[in-house]
C-alpha positions as CSV (number, residue, x, y, z in Angstrom):
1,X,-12.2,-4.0,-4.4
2,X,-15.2,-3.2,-6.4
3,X,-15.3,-2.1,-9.9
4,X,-15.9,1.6,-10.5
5,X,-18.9,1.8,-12.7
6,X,-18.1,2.0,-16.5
7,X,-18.4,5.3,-18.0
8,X,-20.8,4.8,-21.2
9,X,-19.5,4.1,-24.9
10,X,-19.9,7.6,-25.8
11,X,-17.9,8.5,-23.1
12,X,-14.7,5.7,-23.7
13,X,-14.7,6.8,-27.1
14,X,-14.4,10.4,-26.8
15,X,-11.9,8.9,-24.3
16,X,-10.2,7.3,-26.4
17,X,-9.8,9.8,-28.9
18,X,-8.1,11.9,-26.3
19,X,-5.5,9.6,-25.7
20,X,-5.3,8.6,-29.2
21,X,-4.5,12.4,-29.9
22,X,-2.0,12.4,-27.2
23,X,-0.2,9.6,-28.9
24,X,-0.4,11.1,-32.3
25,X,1.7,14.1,-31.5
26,X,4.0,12.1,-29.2
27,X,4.9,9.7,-32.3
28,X,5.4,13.0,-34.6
29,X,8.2,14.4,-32.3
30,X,9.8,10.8,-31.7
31,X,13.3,11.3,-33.6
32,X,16.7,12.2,-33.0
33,X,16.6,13.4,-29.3
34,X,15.5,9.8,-28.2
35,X,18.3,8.3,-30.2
36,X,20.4,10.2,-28.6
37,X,19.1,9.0,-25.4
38,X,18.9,5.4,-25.5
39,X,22.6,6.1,-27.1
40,X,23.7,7.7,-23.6
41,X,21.8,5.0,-21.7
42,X,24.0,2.3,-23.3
43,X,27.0,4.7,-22.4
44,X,26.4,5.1,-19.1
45,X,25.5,1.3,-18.6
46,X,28.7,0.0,-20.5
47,X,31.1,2.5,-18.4
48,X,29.0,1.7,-15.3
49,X,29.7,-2.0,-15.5
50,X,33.3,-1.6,-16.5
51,X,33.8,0.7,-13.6
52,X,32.1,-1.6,-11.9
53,X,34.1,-4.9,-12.3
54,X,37.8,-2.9,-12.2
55,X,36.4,-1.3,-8.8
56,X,35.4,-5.0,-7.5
57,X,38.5,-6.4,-8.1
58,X,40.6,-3.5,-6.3
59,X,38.4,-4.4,-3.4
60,X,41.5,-5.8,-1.8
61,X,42.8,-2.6,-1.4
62,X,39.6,-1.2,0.9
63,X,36.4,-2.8,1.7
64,X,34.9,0.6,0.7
65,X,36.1,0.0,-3.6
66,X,34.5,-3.8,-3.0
67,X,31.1,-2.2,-2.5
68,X,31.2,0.4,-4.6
69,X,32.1,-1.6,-7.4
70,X,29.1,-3.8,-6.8
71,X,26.8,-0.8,-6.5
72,X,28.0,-0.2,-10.2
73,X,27.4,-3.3,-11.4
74,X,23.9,-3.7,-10.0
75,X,23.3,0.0,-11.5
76,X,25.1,-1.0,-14.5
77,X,22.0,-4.3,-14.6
78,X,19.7,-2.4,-13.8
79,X,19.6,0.3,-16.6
80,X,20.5,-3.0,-18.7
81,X,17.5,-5.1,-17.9
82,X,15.2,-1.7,-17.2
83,X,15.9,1.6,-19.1
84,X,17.4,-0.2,-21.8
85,X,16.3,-3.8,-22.3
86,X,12.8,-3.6,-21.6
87,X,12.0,-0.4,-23.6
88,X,14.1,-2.0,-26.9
89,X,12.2,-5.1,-26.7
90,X,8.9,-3.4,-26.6
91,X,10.3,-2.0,-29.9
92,X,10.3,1.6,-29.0
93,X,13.4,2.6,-30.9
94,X,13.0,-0.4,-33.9
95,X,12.5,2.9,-36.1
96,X,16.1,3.5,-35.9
97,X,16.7,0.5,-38.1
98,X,20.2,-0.1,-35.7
99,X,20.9,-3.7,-35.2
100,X,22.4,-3.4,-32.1
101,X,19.2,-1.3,-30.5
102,X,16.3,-3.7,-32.1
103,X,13.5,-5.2,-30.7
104,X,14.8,-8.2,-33.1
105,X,18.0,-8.8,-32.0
106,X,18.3,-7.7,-28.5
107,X,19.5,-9.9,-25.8
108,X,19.8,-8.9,-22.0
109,X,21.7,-9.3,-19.0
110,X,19.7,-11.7,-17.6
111,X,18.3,-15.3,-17.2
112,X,15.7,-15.0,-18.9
113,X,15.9,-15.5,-23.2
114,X,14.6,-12.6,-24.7
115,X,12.2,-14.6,-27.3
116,X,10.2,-16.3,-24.7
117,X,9.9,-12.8,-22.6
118,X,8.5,-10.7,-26.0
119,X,6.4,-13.8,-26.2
120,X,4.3,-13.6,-22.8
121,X,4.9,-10.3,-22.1
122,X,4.9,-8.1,-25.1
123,X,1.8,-9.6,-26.1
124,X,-0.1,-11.9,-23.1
125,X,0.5,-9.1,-20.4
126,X,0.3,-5.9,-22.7
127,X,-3.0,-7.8,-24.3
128,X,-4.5,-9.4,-21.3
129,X,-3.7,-7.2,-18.4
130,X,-5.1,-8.5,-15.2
131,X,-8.0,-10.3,-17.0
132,X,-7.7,-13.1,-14.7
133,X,-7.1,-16.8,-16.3
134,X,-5.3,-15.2,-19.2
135,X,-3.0,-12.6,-17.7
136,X,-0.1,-14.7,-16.0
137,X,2.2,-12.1,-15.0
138,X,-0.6,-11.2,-12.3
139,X,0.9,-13.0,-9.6
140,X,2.9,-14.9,-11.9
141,X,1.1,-18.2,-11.0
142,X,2.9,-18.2,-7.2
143,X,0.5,-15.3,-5.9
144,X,-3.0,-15.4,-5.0
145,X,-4.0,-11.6,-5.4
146,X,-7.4,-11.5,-5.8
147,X,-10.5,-13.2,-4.4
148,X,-11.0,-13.8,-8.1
149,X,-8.5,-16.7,-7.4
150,X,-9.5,-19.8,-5.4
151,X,-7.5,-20.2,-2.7
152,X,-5.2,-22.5,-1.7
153,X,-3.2,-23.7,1.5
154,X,-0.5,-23.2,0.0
155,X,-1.5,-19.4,0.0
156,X,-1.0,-18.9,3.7
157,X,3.1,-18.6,2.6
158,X,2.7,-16.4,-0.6
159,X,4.5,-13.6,2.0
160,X,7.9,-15.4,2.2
161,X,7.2,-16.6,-1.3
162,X,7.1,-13.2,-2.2
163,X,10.3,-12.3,-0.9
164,X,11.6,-15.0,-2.6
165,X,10.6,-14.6,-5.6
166,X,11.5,-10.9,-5.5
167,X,15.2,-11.8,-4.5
168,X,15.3,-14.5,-7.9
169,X,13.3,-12.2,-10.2
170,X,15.5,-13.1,-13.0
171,X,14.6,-16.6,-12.8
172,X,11.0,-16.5,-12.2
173,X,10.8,-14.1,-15.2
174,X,13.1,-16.9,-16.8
175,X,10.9,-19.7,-15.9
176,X,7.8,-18.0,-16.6
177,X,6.6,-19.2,-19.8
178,X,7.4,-23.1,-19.1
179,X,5.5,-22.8,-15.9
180,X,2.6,-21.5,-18.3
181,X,3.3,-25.0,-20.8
182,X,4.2,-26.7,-17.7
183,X,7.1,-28.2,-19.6
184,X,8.4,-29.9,-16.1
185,X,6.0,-29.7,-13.9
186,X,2.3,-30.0,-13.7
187,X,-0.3,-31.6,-16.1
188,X,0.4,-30.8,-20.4
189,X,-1.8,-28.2,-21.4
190,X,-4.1,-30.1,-24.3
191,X,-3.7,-26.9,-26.4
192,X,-1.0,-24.2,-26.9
193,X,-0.5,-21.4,-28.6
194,X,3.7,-21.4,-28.6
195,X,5.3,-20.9,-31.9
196,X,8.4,-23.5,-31.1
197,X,8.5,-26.8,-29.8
198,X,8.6,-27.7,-26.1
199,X,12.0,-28.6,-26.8
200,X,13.2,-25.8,-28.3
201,X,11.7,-24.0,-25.2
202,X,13.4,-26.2,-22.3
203,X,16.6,-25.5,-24.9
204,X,16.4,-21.8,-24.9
205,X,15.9,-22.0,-20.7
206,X,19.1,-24.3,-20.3
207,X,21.2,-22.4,-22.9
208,X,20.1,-18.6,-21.6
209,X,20.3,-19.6,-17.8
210,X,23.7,-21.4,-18.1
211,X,25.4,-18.5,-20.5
212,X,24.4,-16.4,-17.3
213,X,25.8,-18.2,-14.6
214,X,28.9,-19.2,-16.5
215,X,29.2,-15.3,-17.1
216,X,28.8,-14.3,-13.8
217,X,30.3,-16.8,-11.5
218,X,32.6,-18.8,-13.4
219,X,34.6,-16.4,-16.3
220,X,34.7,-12.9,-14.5
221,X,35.9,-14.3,-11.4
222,X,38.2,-16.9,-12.6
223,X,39.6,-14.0,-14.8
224,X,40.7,-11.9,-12.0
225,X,41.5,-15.5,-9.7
226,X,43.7,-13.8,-7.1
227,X,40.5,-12.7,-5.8
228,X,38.5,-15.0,-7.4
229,X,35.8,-14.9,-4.2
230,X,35.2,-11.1,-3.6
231,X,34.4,-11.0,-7.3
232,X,32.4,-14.3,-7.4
233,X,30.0,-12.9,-4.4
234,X,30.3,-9.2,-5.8
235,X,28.3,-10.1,-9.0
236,X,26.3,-12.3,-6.7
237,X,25.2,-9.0,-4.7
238,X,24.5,-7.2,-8.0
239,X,22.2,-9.5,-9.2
240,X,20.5,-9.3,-6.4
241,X,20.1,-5.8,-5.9
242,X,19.1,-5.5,-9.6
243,X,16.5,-8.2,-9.0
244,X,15.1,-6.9,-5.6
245,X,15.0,-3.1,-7.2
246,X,12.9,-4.8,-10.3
247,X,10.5,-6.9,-8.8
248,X,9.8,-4.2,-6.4
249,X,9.5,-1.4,-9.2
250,X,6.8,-4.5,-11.1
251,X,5.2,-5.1,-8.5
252,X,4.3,-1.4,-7.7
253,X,2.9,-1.3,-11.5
254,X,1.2,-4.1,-11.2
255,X,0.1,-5.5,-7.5
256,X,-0.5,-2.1,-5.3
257,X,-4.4,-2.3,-3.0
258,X,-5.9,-0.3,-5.7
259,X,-5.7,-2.4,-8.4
260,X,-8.7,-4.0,-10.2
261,X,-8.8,-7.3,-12.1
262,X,-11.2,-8.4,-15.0
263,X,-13.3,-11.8,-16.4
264,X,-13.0,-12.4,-19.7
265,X,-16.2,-12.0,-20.2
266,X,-16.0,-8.7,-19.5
267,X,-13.9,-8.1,-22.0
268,X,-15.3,-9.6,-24.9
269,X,-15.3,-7.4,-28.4
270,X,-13.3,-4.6,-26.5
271,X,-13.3,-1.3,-28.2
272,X,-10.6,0.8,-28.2
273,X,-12.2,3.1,-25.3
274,X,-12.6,0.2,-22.9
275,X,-9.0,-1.6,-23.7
276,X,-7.6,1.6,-22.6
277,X,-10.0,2.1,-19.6
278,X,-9.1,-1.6,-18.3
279,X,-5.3,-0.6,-18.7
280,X,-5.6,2.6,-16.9
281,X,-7.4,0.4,-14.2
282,X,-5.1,-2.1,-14.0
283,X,-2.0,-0.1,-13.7
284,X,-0.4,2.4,-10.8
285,X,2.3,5.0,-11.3
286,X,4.8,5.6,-8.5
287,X,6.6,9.2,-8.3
288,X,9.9,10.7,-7.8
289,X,12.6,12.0,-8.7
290,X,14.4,12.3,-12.3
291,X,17.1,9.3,-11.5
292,X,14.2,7.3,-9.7
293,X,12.0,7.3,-12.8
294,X,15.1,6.3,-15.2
295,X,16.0,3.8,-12.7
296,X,12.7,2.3,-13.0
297,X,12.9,2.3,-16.9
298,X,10.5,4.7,-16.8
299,X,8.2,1.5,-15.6
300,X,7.6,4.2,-12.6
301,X,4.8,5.5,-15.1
302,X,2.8,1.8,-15.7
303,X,-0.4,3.4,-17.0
304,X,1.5,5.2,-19.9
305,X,3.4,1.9,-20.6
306,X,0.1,0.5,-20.8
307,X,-1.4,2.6,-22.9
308,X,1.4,3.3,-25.0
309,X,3.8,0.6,-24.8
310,X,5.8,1.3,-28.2
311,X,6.4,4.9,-27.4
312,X,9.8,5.5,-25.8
313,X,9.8,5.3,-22.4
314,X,11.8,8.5,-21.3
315,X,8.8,10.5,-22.5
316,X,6.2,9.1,-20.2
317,X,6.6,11.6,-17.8
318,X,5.9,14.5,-19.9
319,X,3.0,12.5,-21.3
320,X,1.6,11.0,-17.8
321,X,0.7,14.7,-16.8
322,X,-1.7,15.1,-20.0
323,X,-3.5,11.2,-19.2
324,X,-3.9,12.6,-15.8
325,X,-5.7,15.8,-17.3
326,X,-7.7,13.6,-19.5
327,X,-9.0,10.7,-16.9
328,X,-9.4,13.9,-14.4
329,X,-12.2,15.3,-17.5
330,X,-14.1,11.9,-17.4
331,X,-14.1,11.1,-13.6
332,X,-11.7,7.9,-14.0
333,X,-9.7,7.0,-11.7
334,X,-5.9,7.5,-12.0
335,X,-3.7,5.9,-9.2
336,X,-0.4,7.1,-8.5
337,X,1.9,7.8,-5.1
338,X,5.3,7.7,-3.8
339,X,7.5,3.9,-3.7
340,X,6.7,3.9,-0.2
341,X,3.1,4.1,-0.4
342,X,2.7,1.8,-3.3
343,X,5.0,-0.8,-2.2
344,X,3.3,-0.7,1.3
345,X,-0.1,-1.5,-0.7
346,X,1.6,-4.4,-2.2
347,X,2.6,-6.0,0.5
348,X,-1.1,-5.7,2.0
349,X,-2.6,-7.0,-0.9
350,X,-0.3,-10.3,-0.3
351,X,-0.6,-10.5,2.5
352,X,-4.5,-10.0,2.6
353,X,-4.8,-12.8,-0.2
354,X,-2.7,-15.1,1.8
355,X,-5.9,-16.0,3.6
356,X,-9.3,-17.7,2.7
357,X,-12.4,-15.8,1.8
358,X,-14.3,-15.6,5.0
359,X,-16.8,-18.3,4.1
360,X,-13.9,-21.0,3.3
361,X,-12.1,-20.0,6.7
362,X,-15.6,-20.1,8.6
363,X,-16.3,-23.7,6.9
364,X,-12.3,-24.4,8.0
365,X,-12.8,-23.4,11.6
């Protein structure tokens, strides 16, 4: 898709001061009220996946306990890894100065080790967004998304490598940063920017990824051995649910027809006004309902987290109506619609990518 044209620098900045005053008087209200509810997250996540498990294993009574124990669990993961995990890692609630809520200390339910996530994510993603060549997490190196990218034959199956991926999530997300230093595959980057050694990395993978698997198939079901199976494939099903659900919510933020992509050399020097402009571009919202949008982690509004990636989450709604207002007063464009709509644009844009430019399949045929 083409690039809208750029508003002028008099324009970004007056831009910019607009959404810099919407984040000034979000930060002056941020206090007790979002303690409270990253408190009642936890609650409902800890009781969810207690619930959960006890429900699971009373499965043997009816079928109808055995699912609705793994619907906990995988809603009891998905607040973990989404409303909860996510948002304390970006730091939103480090103000609290609570160890057990810190961007710090933090780890997740989930394969991947929390260092090497803040690592690529907090600041490749949030610093690079979809400026192709340094901004992995578009199309996390298995996706061709934009003609940007050379293709590939290997291309032509990105669909079912996209339903792949989005039933391992977890793993990918695991993986991501030693596919990026190519620790077992692929040729050694000549220079890298990683703060630990390649070793420690592979480590951290190995120890993360087994704690997790021992957790899930080995200890809760060997705990409760009578029904050792029901339990081992029940926490099976809720990891996949929770994956599926989070791939499919990152993907809508990231991946839908709409979005545009950027060259580095277009981004050179940034201002303020045009970092903000690229992230608006780069980013759709999805809307819904109250539970949807907690669900999500409140990823449902991806521009605000993109603009605003240390403010809690929970308030992005509320906020999302006023960065509408303000991209509506300088003609930019602000892409939002239902799941339906955005994942349906996702899975064109795969698909659409899966095949060559027209002059490489004209030379081809």
């Amino acid at each position: 898709m083409n690039q809208p044209i750029r508003p002028n620098q008099t324009t970004l900045d007056n831009f910019a001061k607009d959404l810099n005053d919407i984040r000034a008087k979000t930060m002056k209200e941020v206090g007790q009220i979002d303690a409270n509810h990253i408190r009642k997250m936890i609650r409902v996540q800890r009781a969810s996946e207690i619930t959960g498990r006890i429900t699971m294993v009373l499965g043997f009574i009816n079928p109808v306990l055995w699912i609705l124990g793994v619907l906990l669990l995988a809603l009891a993961k998905i607040l973990d890894n989404m409303e909860i995990g996510h948002n304390v890692k970006h730091g939103q609630y480090d103000w609290m100065n609570d160890p057990n809520i810190n961007s710090r200390n933090f780890e997740w339910d989930h394969a991947g080790d929390s260092a090497s996530w803040k690592r690529y994510h907090n600041h490749e993603h949030h610093t690079y967004t979809n400026i192709i060549g340094k901004d992995r997490d578009f199309g996390y190196g298995l996706l061709r998304l934009s003609d940007d990218t050379r293709w590939k034959p290997k291309n032509r199956w990105q669909l079912p490598v996209f339903v792949l991926f989005s039933m391992m999530f977890q793993w990918g997300v695991a993986y991501h940063e030693l596919a990026g230093e190519r620790i077992f595959f692929g040729k050694r980057r000549k220079k890298s920017s990683l703060p630990i050694t390649r070793t420690q990395l592979r480590n951290a993978f190995f120890s993360k990824g087994a704690r997790q698997l021992f957790k899930d198939y080995v200890f809760f079901p060997l705990i409760c051995w009578p029904v050792f199976l029901p339990v081992l494939l029940g926490n099976f099903c809720a990891n996949m649910l929770r994956d599926l659900w989070t791939a499919s919510v990152i993907f809508c933020g990231h991946f839908t027809e709409n979005i545009h992509v950027f060259k580095m050399s277009e981004c050179e020097n940034e201002t303020q006004g045009q970092w903000y402009y690229r992230q608006i571009l780069g980013s759709s919202n999805i809307t819904g309902s109250r539970w949807m949008h907690l669900l999500t982690g409140h990823l449902s509004c991806q521009v605000e987290h993109h603009l605003f990636p240390d403010i809690p989450a929970w308030r992005y709604l509320e906020i999302s109506k006023q960065v509408q207002a303000v991209c509506k007063k300088y003609d930019i464009p602000y892409n939002t619609g239902s799941f339906t709509k955005q994942y349906f644009s996702v899975v064109k844009r795969v698909v659409t990518f899966s095949f060559p430019p027209p002059k490489i399949h004209a030379q081809a045929g």
